[in-house]
VMD Tcl script that draws the C-alpha trace (Angstrom):
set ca {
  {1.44 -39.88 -82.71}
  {-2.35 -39.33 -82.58}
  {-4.39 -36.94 -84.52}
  {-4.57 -34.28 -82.51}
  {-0.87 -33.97 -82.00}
  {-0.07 -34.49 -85.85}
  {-3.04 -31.22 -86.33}
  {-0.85 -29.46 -84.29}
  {2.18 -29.90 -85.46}
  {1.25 -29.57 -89.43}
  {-0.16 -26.28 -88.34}
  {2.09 -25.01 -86.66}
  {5.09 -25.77 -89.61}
  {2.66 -24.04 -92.06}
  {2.76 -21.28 -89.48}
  {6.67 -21.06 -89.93}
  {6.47 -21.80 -93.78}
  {3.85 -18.71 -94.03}
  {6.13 -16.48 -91.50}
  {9.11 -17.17 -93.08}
  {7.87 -16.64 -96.56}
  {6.76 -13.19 -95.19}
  {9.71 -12.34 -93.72}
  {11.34 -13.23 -96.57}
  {9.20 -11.16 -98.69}
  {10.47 -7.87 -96.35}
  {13.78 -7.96 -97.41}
  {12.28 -7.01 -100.86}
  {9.86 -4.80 -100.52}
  {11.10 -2.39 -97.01}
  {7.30 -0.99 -96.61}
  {5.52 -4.44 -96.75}
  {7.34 -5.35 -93.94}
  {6.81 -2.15 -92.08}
  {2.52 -2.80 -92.60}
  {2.96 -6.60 -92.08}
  {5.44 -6.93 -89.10}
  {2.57 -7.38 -86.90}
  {0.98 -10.45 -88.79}
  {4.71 -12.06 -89.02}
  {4.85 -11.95 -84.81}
  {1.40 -13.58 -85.26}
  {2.37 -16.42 -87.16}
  {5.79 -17.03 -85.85}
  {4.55 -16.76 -81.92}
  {1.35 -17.72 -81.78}
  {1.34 -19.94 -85.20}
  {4.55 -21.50 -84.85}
  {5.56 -21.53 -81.56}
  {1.97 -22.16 -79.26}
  {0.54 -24.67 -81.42}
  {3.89 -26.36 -81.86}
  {3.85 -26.14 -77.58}
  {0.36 -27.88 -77.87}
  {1.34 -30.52 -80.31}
  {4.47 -31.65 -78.24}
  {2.61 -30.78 -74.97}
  {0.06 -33.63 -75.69}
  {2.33 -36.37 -77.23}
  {4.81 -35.77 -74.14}
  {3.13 -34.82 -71.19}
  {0.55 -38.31 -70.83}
  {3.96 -40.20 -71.28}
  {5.58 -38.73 -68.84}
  {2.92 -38.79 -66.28}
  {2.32 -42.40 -67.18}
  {-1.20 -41.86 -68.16}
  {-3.66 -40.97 -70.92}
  {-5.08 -37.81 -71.40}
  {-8.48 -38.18 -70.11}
  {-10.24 -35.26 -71.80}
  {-9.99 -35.87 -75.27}
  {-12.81 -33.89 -76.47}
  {-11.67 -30.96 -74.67}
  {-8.01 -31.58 -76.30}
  {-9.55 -31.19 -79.75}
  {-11.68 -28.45 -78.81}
  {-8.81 -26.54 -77.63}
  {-6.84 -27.72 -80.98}
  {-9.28 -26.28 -83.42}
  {-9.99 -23.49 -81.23}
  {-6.25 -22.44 -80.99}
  {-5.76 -22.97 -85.20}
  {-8.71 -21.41 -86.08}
  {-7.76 -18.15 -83.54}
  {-4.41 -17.97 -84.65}
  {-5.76 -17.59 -88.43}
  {-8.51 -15.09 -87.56}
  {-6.06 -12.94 -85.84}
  {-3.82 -13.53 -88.95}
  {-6.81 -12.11 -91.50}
  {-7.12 -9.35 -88.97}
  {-3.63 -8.43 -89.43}
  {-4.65 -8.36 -92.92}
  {-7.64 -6.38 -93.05}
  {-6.34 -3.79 -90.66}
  {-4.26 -2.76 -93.19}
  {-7.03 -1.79 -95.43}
  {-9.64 -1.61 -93.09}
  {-8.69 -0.72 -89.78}
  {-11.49 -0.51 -87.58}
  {-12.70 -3.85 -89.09}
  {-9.69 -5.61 -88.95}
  {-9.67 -4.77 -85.23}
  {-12.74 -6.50 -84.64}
  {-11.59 -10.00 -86.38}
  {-8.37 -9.63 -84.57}
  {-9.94 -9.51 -81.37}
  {-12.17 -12.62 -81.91}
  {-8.84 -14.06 -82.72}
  {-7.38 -13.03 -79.70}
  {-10.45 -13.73 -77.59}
  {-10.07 -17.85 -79.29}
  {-6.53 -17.73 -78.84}
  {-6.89 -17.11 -74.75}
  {-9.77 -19.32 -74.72}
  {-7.42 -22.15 -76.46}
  {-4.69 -21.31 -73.82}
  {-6.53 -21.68 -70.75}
  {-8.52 -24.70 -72.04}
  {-4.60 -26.34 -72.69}
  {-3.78 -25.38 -69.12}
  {-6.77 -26.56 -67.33}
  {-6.31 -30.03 -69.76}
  {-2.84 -30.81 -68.85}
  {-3.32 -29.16 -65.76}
  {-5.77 -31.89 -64.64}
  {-3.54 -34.60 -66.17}
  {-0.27 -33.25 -63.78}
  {-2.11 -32.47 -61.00}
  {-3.65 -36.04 -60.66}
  {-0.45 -37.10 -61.54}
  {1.18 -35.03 -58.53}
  {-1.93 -36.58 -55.98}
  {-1.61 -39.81 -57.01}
  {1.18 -42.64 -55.77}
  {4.34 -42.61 -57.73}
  {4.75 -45.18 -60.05}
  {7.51 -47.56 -60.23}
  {10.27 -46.40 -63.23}
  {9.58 -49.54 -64.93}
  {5.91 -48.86 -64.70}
  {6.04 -45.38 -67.36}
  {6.06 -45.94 -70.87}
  {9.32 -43.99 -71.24}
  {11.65 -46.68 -69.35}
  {10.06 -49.45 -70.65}
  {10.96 -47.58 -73.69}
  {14.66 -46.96 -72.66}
  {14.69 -50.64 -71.03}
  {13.83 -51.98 -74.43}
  {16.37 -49.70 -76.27}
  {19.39 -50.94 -73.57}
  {18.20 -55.03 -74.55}
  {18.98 -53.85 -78.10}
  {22.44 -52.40 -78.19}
}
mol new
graphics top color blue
foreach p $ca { graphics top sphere $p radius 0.5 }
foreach p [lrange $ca 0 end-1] q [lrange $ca 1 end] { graphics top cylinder $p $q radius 0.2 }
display resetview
């Protein structure tokens, strides 16, 4: 897997260690998780499931379109800007809770990079399966995926 999908990925499982811990932390104390609920929807939908959705998003989607991803640079843009949005909204959460009108503000320039991260994904591997859909078909035994389920049939 390359870099940029294994970033993904480790961020999004500390997403789901962080919002389960939380959650888990509710069941104790009843008014922590009436102040926090907000920041455990953050981490478990944006944090765990989005950048999870990017992660898989670029290790699948070149494979099955039987091409690379062309805009690299733009991929790990959108990466860091997605990770680093989804933990500024987090600390938002946070501070709202002591400082509300403050908090607000970080939370929207965590919002404002989460969007931004979102629509950079789309127009990404939006170019990738639009050229994809403009371009000739390729044979099946052209994609990496059946030469990958050709190989797997030789073995058994």
């Amino acid at each position: 897997m390359s870099t940029l999908t294994i970033r993904c990925i480790k961020a999004a499982f500390l997403a789901l260690a962080a919002g389960i811990l939380l959650g888990a932390s509710f069941a104790i104390d009843r008014a922590l998780g009436a102040q926090l609920r907000p920041l455990h929807a953050e981490l478990n939908l944006w944090g765990w499931t989005t950048l999870l959705i990017y992660g898989m998003g670029y290790h699948m989607l070149p494979r099955f379109c039987g091409q690379p991803l062309r805009r690299t640079r733009s991929a790990n843009l959108q990466a860091w800007l997605a990770i680093g949005g989804v933990a500024t909204a987090c600390a938002g959460w946070l501070l709202a809770v002591v400082m509300p009108r403050a908090g607000r503000v970080v939370l929207a320039v965590g919002g404002i990079a989460q969007l931004a991260a979102a629509l950079l994904f789309a127009f990404v591997i939006g170019e990738l399966l639009w050229k994809q859909a403009g371009a000739q078909q390729p044979q099946p035994s052209a994609t990496p995926i059946s030469r990958d389920i050709a190989a797997a049939r030789k073995e058994v």
